[in-house]
C-alpha positions as semicolon CSV with decimal commas, in nm:
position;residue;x (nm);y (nm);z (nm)
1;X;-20,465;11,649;16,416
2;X;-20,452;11,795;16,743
3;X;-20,283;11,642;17,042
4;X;-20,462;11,501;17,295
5;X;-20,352;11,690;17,576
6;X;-20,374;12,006;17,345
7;X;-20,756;11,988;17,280
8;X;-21,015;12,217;17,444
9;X;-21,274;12,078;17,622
10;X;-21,578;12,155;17,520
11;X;-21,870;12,195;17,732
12;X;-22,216;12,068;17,570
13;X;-22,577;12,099;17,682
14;X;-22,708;11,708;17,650
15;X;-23,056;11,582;17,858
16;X;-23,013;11,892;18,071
17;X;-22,732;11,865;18,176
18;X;-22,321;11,986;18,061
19;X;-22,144;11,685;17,933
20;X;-21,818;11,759;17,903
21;X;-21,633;11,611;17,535
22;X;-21,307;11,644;17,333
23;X;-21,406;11,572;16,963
24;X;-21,159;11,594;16,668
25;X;-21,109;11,369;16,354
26;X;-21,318;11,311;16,022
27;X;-21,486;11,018;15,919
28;X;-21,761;10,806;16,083
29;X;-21,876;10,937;16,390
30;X;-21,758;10,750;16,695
31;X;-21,854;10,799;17,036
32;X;-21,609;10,736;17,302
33;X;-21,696;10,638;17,708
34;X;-21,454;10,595;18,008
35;X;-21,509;10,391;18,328
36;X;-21,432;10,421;18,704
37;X;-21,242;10,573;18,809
38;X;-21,099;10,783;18,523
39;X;-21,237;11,013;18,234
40;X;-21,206;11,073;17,879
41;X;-20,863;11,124;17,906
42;X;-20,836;10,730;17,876
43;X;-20,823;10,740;17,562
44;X;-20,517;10,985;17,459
45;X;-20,289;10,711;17,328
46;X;-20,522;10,553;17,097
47;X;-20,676;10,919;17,023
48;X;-20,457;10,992;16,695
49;X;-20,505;10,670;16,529
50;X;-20,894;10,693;16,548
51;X;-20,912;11,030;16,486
52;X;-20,741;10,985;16,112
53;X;-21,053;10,769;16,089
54;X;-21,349;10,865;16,280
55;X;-21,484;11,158;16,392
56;X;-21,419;11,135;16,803
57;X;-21,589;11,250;17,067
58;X;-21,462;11,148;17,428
59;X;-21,704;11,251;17,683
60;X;-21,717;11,248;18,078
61;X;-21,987;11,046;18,164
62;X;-22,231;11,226;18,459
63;X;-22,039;11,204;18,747
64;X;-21,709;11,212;18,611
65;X;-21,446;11,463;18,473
66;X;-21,566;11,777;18,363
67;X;-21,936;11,679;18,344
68;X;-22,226;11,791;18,546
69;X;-22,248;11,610;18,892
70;X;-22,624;11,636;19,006
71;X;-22,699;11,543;19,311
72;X;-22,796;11,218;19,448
73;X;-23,165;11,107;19,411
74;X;-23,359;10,913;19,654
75;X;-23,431;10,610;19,383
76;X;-23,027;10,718;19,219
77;X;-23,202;10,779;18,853
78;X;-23,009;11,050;18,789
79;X;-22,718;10,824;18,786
80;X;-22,921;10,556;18,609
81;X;-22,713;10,429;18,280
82;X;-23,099;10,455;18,147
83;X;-23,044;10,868;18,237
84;X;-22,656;10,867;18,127
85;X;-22,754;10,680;17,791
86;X;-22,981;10,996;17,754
87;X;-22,705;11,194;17,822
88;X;-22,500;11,024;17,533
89;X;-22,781;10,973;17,262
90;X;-22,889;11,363;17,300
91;X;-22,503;11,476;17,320
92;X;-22,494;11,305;16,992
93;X;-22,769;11,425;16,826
94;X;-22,724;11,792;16,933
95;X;-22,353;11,734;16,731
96;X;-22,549;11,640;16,430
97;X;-22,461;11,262;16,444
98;X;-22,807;11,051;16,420
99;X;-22,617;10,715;16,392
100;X;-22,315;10,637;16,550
101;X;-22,079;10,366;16,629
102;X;-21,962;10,336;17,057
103;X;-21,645;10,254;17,178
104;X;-21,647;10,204;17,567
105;X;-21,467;10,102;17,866
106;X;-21,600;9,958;18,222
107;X;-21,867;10,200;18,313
108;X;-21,870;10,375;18,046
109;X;-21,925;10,024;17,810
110;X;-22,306;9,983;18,080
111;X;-22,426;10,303;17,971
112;X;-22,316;10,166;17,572
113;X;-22,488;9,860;17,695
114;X;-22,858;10,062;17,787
115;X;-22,765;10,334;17,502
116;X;-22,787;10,034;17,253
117;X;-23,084;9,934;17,386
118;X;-23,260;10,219;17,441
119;X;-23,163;10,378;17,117
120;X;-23,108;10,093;16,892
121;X;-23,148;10,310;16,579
122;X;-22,852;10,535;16,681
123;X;-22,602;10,341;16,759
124;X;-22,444;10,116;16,489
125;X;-22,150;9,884;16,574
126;X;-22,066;9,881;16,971
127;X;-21,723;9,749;17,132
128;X;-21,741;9,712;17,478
129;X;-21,380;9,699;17,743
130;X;-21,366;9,420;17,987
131;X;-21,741;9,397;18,085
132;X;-22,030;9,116;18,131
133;X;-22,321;9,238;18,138
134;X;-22,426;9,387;18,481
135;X;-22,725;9,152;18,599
136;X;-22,521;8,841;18,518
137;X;-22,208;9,004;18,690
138;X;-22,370;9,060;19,049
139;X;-22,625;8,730;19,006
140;X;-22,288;8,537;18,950
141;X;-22,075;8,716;19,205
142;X;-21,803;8,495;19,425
143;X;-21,580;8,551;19,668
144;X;-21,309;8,563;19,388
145;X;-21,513;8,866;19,219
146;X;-21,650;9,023;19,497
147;X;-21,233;9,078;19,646
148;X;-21,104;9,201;19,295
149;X;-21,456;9,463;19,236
150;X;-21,443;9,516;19,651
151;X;-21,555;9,844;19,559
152;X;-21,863;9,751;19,351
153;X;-22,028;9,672;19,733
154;X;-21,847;9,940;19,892
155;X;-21,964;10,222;19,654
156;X;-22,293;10,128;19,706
157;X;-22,335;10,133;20,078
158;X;-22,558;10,412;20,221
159;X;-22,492;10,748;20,198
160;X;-22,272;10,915;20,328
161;X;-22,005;10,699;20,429
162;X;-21,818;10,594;20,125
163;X;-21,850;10,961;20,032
164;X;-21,724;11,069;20,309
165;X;-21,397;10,872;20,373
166;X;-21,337;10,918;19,932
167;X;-21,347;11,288;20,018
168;X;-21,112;11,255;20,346
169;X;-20,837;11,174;20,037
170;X;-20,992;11,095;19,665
171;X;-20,655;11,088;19,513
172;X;-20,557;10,811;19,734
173;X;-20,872;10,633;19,662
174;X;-20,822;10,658;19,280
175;X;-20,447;10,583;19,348
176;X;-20,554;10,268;19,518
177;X;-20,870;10,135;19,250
178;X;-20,621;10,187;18,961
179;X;-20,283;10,060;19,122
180;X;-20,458;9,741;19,289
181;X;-20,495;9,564;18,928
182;X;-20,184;9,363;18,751
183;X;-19,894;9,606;18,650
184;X;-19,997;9,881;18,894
185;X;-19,973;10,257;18,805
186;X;-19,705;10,195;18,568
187;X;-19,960;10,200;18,285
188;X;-20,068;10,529;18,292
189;X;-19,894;10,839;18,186
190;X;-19,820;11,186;18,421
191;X;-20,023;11,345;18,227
192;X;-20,332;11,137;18,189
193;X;-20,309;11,064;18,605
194;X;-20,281;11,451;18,629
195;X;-20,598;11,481;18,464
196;X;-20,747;11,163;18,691
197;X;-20,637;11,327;19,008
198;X;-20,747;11,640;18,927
199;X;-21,119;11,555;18,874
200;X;-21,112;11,359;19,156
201;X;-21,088;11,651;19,370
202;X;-21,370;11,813;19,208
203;X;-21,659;11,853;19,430
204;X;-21,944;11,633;19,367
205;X;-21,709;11,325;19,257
206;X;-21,754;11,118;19,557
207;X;-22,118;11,146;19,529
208;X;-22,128;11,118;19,153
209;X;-21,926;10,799;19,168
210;X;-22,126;10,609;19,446
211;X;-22,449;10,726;19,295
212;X;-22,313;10,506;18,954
213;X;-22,289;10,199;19,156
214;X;-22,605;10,243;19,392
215;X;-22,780;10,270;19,065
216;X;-22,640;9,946;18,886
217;X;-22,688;9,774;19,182
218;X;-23,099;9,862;19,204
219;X;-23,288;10,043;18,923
220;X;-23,033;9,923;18,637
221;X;-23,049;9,584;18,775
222;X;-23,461;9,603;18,733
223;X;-23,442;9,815;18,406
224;X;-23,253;9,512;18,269
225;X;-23,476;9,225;18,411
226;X;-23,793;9,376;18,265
227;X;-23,613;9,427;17,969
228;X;-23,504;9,074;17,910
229;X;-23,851;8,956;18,027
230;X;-23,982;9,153;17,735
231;X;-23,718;8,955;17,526
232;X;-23,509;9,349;17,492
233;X;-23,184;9,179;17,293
234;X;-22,884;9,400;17,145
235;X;-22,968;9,357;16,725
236;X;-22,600;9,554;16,580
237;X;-22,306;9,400;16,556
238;X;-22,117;9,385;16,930
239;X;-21,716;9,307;16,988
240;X;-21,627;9,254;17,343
241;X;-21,226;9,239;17,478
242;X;-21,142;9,165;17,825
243;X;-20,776;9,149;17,975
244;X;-20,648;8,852;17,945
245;X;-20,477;8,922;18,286
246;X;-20,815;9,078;18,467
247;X;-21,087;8,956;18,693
248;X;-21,353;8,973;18,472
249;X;-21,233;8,670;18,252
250;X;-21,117;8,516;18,516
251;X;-21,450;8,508;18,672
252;X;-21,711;8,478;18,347
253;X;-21,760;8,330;18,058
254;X;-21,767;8,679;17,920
255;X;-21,854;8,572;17,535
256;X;-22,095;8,318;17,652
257;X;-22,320;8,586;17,877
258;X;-22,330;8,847;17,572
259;X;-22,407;8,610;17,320
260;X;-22,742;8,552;17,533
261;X;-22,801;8,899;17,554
262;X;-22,704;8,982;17,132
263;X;-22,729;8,856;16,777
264;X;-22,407;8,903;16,644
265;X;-22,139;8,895;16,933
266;X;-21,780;8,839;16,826
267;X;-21,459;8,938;17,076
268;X;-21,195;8,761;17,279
269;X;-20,870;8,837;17,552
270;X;-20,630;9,084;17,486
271;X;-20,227;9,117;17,648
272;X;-20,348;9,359;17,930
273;X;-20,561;9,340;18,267
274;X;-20,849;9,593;18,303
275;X;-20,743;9,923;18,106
276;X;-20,709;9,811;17,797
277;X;-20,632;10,181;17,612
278;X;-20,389;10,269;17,820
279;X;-20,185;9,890;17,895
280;X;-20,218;9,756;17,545
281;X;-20,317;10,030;17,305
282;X;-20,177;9,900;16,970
283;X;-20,394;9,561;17,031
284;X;-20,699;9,756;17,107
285;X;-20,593;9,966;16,762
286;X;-20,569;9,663;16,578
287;X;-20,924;9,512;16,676
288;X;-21,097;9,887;16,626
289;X;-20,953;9,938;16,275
290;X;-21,125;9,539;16,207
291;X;-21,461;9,591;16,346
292;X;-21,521;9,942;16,280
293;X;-21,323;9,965;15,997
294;X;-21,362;10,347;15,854
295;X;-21,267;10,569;15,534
């Protein structure tokens, strides 16, 4: 297999947009999603493990990396995870992979979350990275959460001031999301921060970014309260890990909220704090060769 680093990326017309994707590996298709504030590249020391087993693809979600940045809408669906899920579901289908098991991180584990639902016949087996699900995250919010995810409320304030003080310096923004958590920096390698940094000078990636969060915080927040009024439940098998060390099990009862959203929920802590691929990848390893299994 390739390296990581080493691997063209490949730009793909998805739900009219570019999505930009690595892909390498045979096997099982499996779909790979970042979170905020990173990329794809999250995923480079786990990459040649899953790749002698599954057929990878690591895309930028909307918004992020490589990917198209559209620009903000009045109601934010074009940052909807409704409208990213497209993104995803089409990407896959246009690769030739009808059915397909997810493996996704922060963000990119709420647009798994509405992929799942949206498209329940495509996706197979889902693990989500150090999530709740979104309406029970902001309808439970304390003070606790609300100083470790400061920048869920932030992000979300009118345009354009967060965009505009991100752009005064978006590398020290990124620097100061990703270093504020347990163990600091010292998780991530040069070259995966080089690739961080550099898309967060891209133009577009302030706007992309706060455009996620305005959306999760309005018309994800009512796409997922109709849906559970109309009893909308996740039917494949899910496996959820949080950081033992991170705010998000610190604050929820993380297995507890899925297991009212999903049939078949299984999933507990692992040794890190919030980025689980890069602080503890052999654990993550471990739990994706048991639940997804592959040749």
């Amino acid at each position: 297999m390739t390296a990581f680093f080493d691997l063209p990326v490949r730009r793909i017309q998805a739900n009219g947009v570019e999505i930009a994707a690595r892909i390498d590996g045979s096997g099982p298709p499996l779909l790979l999603l970042h979170g905020h504030p990173q990329t794809h590249a999250i995923w480079h020391r786990v990459w040649p493990e899953l790749t002698r087993r599954h057929t990878c693809v690591a895309a930028d979600l909307r918004g992020y990396g490589d990917s198209a940045k559209p620009a903000a809408s009045v109601d934010h669906s074009a940052h909807s995870k409704r409208t990213m899920a497209a993104d995803m579901a089409d990407l896959m289908r246009g690769l030739g992979h009808a059915r397909f098991d997810v493996l996704a991180h922060d963000r990119g584990a709420r647009v798994a979350h509405r992929l799942a639902l949206d498209h329940p016949d495509a996706v197979g087996r889902m693990m989500l990275l150090d999530i709740a699900p979104t309406l029970d995250m902001y309808e439970g919010t304390t003070r606790a959460f609300a100083q470790a995810y400061f920048h869920w409320f932030w992000l979300i304030q009118p345009a354009p001031v967060p965009e505009t003080m991100i752009e005064h310096d978006p590398v020290f923004y990124l620097r100061s999301v990703m270093g504020g958590r347990p163990g600091g920096l010292a998780h991530f390698s040069p070259e995966a921060m080089a690739e961080y940094e550099r898309a967060a000078r891209q133009p577009g990636w302030a706007t992309g970014i706060c455009e996620d969060y305005r959306a999760s915080a309005t018309l994800d927040l009512e796409h997922d309260r109709a849906g559970r009024a109309a009893g909308e439940r996740l039917r494949m098998q899910v496996r959820v890990l949080w950081g033992e060390r991170g705010a998000v099990g610190r604050n929820f009862d993380v297995l507890a909220l899925w297991r009212a959203v999903a049939d078949d929920v299984t999933g507990g802590p692992l040794p890190g704090a919030h980025y689980l691929a890069e602080e503890t990848p052999g654990a993550l390893l471990a739990e994706a060769a048991d639940f997804f299994g592959g040749r």
